[in-house]
MIDREN-757326 format. One line per 4 residues: their letters; for each residue x, y, z of C-alpha. Coordinates in steps of 0.5 Angstrom, whole numbers. Layout:
! MIDREN-757326
A = X:Y:Z ~ ...
! end
This chain:
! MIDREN-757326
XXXX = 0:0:0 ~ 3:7:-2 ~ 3:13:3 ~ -3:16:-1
XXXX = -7:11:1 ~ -4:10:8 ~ -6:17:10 ~ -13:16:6
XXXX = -14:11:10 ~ -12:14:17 ~ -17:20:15 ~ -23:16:16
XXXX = -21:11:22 ~ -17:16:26 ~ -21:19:30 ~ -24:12:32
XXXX = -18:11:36 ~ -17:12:43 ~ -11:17:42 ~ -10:19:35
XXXX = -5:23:37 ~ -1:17:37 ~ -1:16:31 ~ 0:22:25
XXXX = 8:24:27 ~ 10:31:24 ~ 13:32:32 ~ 17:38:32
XXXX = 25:36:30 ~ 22:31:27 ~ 26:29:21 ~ 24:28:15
XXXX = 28:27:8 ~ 27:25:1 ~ 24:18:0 ~ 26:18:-7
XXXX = 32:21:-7 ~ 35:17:0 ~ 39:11:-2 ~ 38:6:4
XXXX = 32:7:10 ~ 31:5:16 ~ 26:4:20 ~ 27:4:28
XXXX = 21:1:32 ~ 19:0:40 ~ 14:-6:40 ~ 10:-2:46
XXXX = 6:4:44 ~ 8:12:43 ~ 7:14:50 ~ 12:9:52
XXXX = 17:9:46 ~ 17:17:45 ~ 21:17:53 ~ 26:12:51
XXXX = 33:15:50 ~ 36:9:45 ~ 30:10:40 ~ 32:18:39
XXXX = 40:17:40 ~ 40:12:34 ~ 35:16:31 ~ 39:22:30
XXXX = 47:17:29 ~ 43:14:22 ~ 40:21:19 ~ 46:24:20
XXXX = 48:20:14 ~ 47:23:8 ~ 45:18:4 ~ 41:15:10
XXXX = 34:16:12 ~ 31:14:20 ~ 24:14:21 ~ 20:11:27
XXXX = 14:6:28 ~ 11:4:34 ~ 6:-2:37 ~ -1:0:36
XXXX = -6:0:42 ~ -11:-6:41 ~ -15:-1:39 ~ -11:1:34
XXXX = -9:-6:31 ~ -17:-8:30 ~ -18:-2:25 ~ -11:-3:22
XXXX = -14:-10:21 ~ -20:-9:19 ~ -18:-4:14 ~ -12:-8:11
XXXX = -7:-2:13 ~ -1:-5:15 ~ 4:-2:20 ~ 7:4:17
XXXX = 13:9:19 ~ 10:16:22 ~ 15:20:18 ~ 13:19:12
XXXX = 7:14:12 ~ 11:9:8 ~ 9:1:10 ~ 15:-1:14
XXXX = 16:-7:9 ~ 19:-3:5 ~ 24:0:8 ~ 31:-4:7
XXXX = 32:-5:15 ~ 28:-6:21 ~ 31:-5:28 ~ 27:-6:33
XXXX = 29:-4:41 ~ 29:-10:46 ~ 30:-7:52 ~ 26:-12:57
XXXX = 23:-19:55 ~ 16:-17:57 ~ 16:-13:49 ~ 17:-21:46
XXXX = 10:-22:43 ~ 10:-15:41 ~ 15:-15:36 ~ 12:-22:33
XXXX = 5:-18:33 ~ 10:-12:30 ~ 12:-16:25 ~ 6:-19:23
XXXX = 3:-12:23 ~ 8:-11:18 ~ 6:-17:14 ~ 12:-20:14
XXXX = 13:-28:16 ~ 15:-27:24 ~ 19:-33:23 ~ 28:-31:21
XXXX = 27:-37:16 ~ 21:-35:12 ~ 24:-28:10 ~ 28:-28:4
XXXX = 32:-22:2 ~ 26:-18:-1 ~ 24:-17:5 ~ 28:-12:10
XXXX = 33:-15:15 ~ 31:-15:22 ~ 36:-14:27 ~ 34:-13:34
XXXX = 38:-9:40 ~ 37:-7:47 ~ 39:-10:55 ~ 34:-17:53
XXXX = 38:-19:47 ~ 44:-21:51 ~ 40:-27:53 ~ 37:-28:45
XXXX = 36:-35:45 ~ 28:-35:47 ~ 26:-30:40 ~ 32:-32:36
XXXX = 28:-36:31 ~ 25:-29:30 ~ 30:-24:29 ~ 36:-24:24
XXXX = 42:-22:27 ~ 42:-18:35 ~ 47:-12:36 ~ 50:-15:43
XXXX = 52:-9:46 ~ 53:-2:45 ~ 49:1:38 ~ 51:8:37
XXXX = 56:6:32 ~ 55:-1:30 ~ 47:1:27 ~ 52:5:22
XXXX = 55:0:20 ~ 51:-5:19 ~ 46:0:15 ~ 52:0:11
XXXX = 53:-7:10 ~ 46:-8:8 ~ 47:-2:3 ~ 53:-5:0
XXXX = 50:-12:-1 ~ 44:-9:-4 ~ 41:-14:-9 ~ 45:-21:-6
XXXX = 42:-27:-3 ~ 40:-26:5 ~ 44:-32:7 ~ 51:-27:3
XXXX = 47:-21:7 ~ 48:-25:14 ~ 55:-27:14 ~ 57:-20:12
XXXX = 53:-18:19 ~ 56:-23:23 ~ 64:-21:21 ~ 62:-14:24
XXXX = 65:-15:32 ~ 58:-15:36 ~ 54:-18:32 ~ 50:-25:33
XXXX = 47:-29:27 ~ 42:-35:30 ~ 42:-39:24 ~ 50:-39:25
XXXX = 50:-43:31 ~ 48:-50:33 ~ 45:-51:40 ~ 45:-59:43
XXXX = 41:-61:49 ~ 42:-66:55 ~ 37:-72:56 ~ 35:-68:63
XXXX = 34:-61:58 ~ 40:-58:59 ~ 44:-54:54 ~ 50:-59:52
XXXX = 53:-54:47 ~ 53:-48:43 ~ 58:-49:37 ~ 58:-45:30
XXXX = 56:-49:23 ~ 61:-44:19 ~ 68:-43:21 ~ 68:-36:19
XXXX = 64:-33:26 ~ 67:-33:32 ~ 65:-38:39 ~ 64:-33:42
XXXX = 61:-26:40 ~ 63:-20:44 ~ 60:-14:46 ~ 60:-9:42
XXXX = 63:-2:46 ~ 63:6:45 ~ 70:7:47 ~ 68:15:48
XXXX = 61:17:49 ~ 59:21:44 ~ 56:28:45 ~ 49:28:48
XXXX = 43:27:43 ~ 39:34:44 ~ 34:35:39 ~ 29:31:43
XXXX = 23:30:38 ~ 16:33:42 ~ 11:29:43 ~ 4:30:40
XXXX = 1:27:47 ~ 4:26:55 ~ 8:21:55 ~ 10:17:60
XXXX = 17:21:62 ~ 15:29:60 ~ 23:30:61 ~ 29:30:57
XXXX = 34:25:59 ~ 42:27:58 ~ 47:21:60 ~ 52:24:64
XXXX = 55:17:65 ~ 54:10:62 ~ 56:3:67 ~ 58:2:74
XXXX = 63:0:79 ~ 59:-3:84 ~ 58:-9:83 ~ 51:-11:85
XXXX = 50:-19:84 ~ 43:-18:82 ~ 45:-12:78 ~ 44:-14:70
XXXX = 46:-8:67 ~ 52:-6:72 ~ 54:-12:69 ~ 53:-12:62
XXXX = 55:-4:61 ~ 62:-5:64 ~ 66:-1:64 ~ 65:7:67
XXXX = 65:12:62 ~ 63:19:64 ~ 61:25:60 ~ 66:32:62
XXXX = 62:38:66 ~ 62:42:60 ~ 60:38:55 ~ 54:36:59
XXXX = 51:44:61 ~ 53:45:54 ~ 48:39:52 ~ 43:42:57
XXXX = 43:49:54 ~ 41:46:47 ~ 36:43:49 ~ 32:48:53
XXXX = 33:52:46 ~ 31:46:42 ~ 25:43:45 ~ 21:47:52
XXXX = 22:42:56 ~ 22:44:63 ~ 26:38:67 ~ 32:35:66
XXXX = 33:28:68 ~ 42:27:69 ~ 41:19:67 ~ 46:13:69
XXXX = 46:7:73 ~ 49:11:79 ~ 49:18:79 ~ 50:21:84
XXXX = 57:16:83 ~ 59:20:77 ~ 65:23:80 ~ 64:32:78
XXXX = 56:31:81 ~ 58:36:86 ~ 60:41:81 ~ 55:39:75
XXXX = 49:40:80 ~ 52:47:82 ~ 53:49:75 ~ 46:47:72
XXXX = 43:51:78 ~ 48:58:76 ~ 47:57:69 ~ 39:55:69
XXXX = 37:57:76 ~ 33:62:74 ~ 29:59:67 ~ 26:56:72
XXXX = 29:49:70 ~ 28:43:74 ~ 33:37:75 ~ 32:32:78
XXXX = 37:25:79 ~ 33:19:79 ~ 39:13:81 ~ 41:16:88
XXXX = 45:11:91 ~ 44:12:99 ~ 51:13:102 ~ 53:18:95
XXXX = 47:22:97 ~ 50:27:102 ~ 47:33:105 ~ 51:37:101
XXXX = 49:34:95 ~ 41:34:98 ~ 41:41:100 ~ 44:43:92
XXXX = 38:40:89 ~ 34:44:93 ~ 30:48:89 ~ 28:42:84
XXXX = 26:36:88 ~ 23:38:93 ~ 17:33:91 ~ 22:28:94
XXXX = 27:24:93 ~ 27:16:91 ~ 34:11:94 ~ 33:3:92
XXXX = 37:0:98 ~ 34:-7:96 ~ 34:-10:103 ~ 33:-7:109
XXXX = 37:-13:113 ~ 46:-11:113 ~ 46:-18:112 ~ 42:-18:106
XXXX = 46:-12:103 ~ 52:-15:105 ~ 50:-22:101 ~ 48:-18:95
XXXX = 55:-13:95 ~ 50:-7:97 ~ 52:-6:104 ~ 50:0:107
XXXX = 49:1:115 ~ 42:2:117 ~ 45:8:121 ~ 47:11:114
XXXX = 40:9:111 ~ 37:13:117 ~ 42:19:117 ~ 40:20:110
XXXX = 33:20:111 ~ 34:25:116 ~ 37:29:111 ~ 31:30:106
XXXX = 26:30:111 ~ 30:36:114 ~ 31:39:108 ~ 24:40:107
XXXX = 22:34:103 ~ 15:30:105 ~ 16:23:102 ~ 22:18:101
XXXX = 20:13:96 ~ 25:6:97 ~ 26:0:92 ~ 26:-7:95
XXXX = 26:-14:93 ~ 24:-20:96 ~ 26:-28:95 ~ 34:-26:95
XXXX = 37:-32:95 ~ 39:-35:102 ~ 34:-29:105 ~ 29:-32:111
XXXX = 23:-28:113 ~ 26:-25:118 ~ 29:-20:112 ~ 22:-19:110
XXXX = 22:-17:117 ~ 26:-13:116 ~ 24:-8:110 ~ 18:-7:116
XXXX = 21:-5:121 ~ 26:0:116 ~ 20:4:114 ~ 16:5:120
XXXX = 24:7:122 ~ 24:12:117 ~ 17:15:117 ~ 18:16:125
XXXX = 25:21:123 ~ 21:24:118 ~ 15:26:123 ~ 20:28:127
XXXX = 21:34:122 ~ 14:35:118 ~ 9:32:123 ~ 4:28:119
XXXX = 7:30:113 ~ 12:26:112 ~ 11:20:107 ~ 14:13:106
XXXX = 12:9:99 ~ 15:2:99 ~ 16:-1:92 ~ 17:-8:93
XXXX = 19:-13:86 ~ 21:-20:87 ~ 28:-22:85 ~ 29:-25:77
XXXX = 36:-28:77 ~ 39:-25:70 ~ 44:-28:65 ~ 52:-26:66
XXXX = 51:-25:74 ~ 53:-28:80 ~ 46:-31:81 ~ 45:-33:74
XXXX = 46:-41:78 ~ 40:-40:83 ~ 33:-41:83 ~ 28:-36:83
XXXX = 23:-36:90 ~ 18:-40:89 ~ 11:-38:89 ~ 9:-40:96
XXXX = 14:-37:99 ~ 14:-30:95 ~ 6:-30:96 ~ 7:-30:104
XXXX = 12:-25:104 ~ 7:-21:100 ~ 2:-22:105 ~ 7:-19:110
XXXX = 8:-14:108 ~ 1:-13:106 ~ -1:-13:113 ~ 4:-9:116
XXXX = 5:-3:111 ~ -1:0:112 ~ -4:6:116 ~ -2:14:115
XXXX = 4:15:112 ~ 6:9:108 ~ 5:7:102 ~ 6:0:98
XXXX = 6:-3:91 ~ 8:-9:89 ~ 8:-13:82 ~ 5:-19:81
XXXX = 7:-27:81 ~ 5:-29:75 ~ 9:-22:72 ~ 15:-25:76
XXXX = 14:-32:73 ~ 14:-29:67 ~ 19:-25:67 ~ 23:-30:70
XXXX = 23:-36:65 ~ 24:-32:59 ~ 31:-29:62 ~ 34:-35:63
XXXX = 29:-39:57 ~ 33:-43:51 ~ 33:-42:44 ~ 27:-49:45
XXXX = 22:-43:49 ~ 22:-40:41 ~ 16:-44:40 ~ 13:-43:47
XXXX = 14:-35:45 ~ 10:-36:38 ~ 4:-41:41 ~ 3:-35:47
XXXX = 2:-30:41 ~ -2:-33:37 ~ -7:-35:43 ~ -7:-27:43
XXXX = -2:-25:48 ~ 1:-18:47 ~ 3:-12:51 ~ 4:-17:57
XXXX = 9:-11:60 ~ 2:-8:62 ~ -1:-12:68 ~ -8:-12:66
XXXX = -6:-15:59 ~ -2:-21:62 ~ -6:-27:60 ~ -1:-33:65
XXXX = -6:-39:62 ~ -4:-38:56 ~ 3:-37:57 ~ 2:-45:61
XXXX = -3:-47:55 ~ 4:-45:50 ~ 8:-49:56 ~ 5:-55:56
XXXX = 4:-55:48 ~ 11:-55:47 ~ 13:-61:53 ~ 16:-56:56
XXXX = 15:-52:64 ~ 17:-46:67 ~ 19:-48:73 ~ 25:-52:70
XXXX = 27:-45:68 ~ 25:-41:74 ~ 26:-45:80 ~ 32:-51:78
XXXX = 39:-50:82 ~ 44:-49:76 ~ 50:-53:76 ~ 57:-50:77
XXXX = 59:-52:71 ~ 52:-52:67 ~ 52:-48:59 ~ 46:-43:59
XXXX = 44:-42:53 ~ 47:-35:53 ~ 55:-38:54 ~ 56:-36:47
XXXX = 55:-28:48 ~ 61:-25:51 ~ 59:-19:56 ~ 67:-19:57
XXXX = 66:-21:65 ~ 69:-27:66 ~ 65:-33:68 ~ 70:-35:73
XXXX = 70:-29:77 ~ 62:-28:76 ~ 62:-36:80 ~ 67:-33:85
XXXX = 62:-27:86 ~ 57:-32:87 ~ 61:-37:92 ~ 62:-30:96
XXXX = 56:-28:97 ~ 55:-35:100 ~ 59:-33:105 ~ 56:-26:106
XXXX = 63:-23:104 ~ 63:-16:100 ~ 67:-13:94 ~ 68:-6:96
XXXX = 67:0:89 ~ 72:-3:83 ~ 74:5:83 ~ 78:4:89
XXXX = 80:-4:87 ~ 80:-8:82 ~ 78:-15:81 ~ 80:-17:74
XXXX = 73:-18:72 ~ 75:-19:65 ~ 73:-12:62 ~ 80:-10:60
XXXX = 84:-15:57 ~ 78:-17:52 ~ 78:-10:50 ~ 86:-10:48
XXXX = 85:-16:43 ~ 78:-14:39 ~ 77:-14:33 ~ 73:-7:33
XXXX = 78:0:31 ~ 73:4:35 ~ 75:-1:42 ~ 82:2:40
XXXX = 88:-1:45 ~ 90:4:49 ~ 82:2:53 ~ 84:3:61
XXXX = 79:1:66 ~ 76:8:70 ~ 83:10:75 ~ 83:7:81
XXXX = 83:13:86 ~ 85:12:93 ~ 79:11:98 ~ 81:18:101
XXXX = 80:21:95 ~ 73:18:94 ~ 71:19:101 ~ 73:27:100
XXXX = 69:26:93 ~ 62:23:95 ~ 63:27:102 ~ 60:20:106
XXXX = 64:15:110 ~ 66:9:104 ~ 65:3:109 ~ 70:-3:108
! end
């Protein structure tokens, strides 16, 4: 179907949809180039709907990378809500681009953001929306080549039947590369098209890779059927942060984050053991002062927003957050922009750094310490001393903010009820600090998740908490934080399960994956779409079951389906990691020490020229340098 006849159609069926504003695009620093005239098109989809994907920073920055090619053209797609979809369908309309109203079957490449596995079945619905077989093996090469991106693909096995080729890694720079690749071999068959993509460094062709299984289920071996693709794929990596995406595009409607994000650092040091992305993003690179406040004034000038989110896993670790913070407020102070830091690591939130937020966060401030016994934090490497929780509460509540919002988790490994235990009396702790300065005014909002064991981290061997034990916690909880002042939210089972199975799920829940979607599962990120029976019905078609992924010790020396992705963080020194936690032993900050974790040789002996061999790990500074900087007590 042509543009024209795409806009025809939507005149007439627009305004039955719920949001129409979703999907009509021409937002303000939108990009529009000549379809005619542009050499190769990309388009770059996020399986959920606008109000989600418009807030997300990876679409925007690879967005912005692939239209700074002059013979290169982006445009974005996104899922349709229900709505939606059944006029598309009806209709006969296909999905289509927003930029140019361009059916996404005719562009050359598809990218699709896969940043959680909750998004699966949306990108199978997506490719069929798109009209395109869901299955990699159906499409030849006069449909576009799918590659799919994001933190979910560092396990890809469960959805590899469906995508051609993952970026494991970093996309900034590989996205170019590999656009160009499809550019060059225009015309050739898809099977010469894929082992071109494969010889770039971070990229992971399935059909290339033959998996075998035990009698008992588990994986025996990931081996390549070509001699020409590596064992192992190593994660691609941008050795320089390039400057911040500014033209942030404005939406037509709210979305889920009204702000614009700027990066100031990417990884983390920290070393959590529950923590994916502290592992798979290593190492730290950080965004200089001046570079930052530059990217902020462009923005401002560019978009209207009115806040600004300084984003990293850790940013309050970022080693200038002091005299960013400072600087932000001279410069931007009186435009009365808002700024806020939504990863704040409780003993790297000193008062110093509190009182300099002031004048934009007084809302309130968000920490997520996880656990709320020492031994449960020492176990997952995120000591802090209840003391230092509680001082840091005084903090904020002295500042003048109402209400603290914690993150915990519940079914930690090794953890007993008496730690649940724990995350109650810790926030009836902080609420009575808090009225000791604001009355009745003062808040407590407790978000309480239920641990999933990721790939590539020290728990990758362990179960998930069973069903029972999780619902009794819960049910503590439930009963105990309740009354003026405090607040909880909890996730679900059924989300946790899920969330669980497809985390550490092979490439045989390929099957499962496409049966869920075709019984009707889509959207099931949004609770109140998660349809689990349907997900159990797919399960027991295949001859497979979730608790064999959830709730099964991993062996020592077990092969997950992931073993053939290389983060660059050593198997080894993740199972030490494991075996300490076991012990309650504790890693301090790898700024102040290293552990070879793996990070640094493997990025001195790649094959990519942007890795060059100069790479070096963040500078281990002396303990008394860090204490000065992060102004708090580094505990041993």
């Amino acid at each position: 179907m042509r543009p024209e006849q795409i806009e025809r159609v939507l005149d007439r069926i627009l305004l039955k949809a719920e949001r129409p504003g979703r999907y009509v695009g021409g937002e303000y620093n939108s990009i529009v180039k000549d379809w005619d005239a542009t050499d190769l098109r990309v388009a770059l989809a996020f399986p959920d709907i606008y109000d989600l994907g418009m807030s997300n920073l990876g679409v925007m920055i690879l967005y912005e990378q692939l239209n700074q090619q002059p013979d290169i053209l982006a445009e974005r797609v996104f899922s349709p809500w229900v709505d939606m979809e059944a006029l598309m369908r009806a209709e006969g309309l296909p999905l289509y681009s927003l930029e140019t109203k361009h059916a996404i079957r005719d562009f050359d490449l598809l990218g699709i953001s896969l940043p959680y596995e909750q998004l699966y079945t949306n990108a199978l619905n997506l490719l069929d929306l798109a009209g395109m077989p869901v299955r990699s093996e159906d499409r030849d090469s006069t449909y576009p080549l799918v590659v799919a991106g994001g933190h979910a693909c560092f396990n890809p096995e469960p959805v590899a039947d469906f995508i051609d080729a993952f970026v494991i890694g970093e996309g900034e720079e590989i996205i170019v590369e590999v656009a160009h690749c499809v550019q060059a071999l225009r015309g050739q068959s898809r099977e010469e098209l894929l082992r071109a993509v494969a010889g770039i460094q971070g990229m992971y062709v399935p059909r290339f890779y033959d998996v075998t299984y035990h009698r008992d289920g588990t994986v025996a071996d990931i081996i390549p059927n070509r001699p020409d693709v590596p064992e192992r794929v190593l994660k691609r990596i941008v050795r320089v942060l390039p400057p911040p995406f500014t033209r942030f595009l404005v939406p037509n409607i709210d979305t889920v984050h009204n702000r614009a994000p700027v990066e100031i650092m990417r990884g983390c040091t920290r070393g959590c053991r529950f923590c994916h992305a502290g592992m798979v993003t290593r190492p730290v690179r950080e965004r200089p002062v001046p570079e930052v406040l530059e990217a902020i004034g462009k923005i401002t000038a560019s978009t209207g927003f009115e806040e600004i989110s300084l984003l990293s896993l850790s940013s309050s670790d970022y080693g200038q957050v002091h005299e960013l913070v400072s600087a932000i407020h001279d410069e931007f102070g009186e435009a009365g922009l808002s700024m806020s830091l939504p990863s704040l690591r409780i003993e790297t939130a000193s008062a110093e750094l509190l009182s300099k937020l002031g004048d934009t966060r007084r809302s309130g401030f968000t920490f997520a310490p996880e656990a709320a016994t020492e031994r449960m934090r020492n176990l997952i490497n995120k000591y802090v001393p209840t003391e230092q929780v509680l001082q840091t509460a005084r903090d904020v509540y002295a500042g003048g903010w109402r209400t603290i919002k914690f993150y915990f988790m519940i079914g930690h490994p090794e953890e007993t009820i008496d730690d649940v235990w724990g995350i109650i009396d810790l926030c009836k702790a902080v609420l009575r600090e808090g009225r000791k300065e604001l009355g009745n005014k003062a808040n407590v909002n407790v978000g309480v998740s239920t641990f999933i064991p990721k790939p590539h981290t020290p728990f990758q061997w362990v179960p998930q908490d069973s069903r029972e034990q999780v619902l009794e916690k819960q049910r503590l909880l439930k009963r105990e934080l309740r009354g003026p002042g405090l607040h909880l939210r909890w996730n679900d089972i059924e989300s946790s399960e899920f969330e669980g199975f497809l985390s550490r799920g092979d490439r045989r829940l390929g099957q499962v994956v496409q049966r869920a979607w075709e019984l009707g599962c889509t959207f099931d990120a949004w609770q109140d779409r998660h349809y689990h029976d349907r997900w159990l019905q797919a399960f027991e078609e295949a001859g497979l079951h979730p608790d064999f992924y959830n709730h099964r010790t991993r062996g020592d020396h077990e092969v997950f389906p992931w073993e053939h992705i290389d983060v660059a963080v050593h198997r080894k020194f993740l199972l030490q990691d494991y075996q300490m936690s076991l012990k309650g032993e504790t890693r301090i900050d790898c700024r102040d020490k290293c552990f070879a974790c793996g990070i640094l040789p493997k990025f001195t002996k790649t094959r990519s020229q942007t890795a060059a061999s100069a790479w070096e790990c963040p500078p281990v500074r002396p303990i008394a340098e860090r204490k000065r900087a992060a102004n708090v007590t580094l505990m041993p």
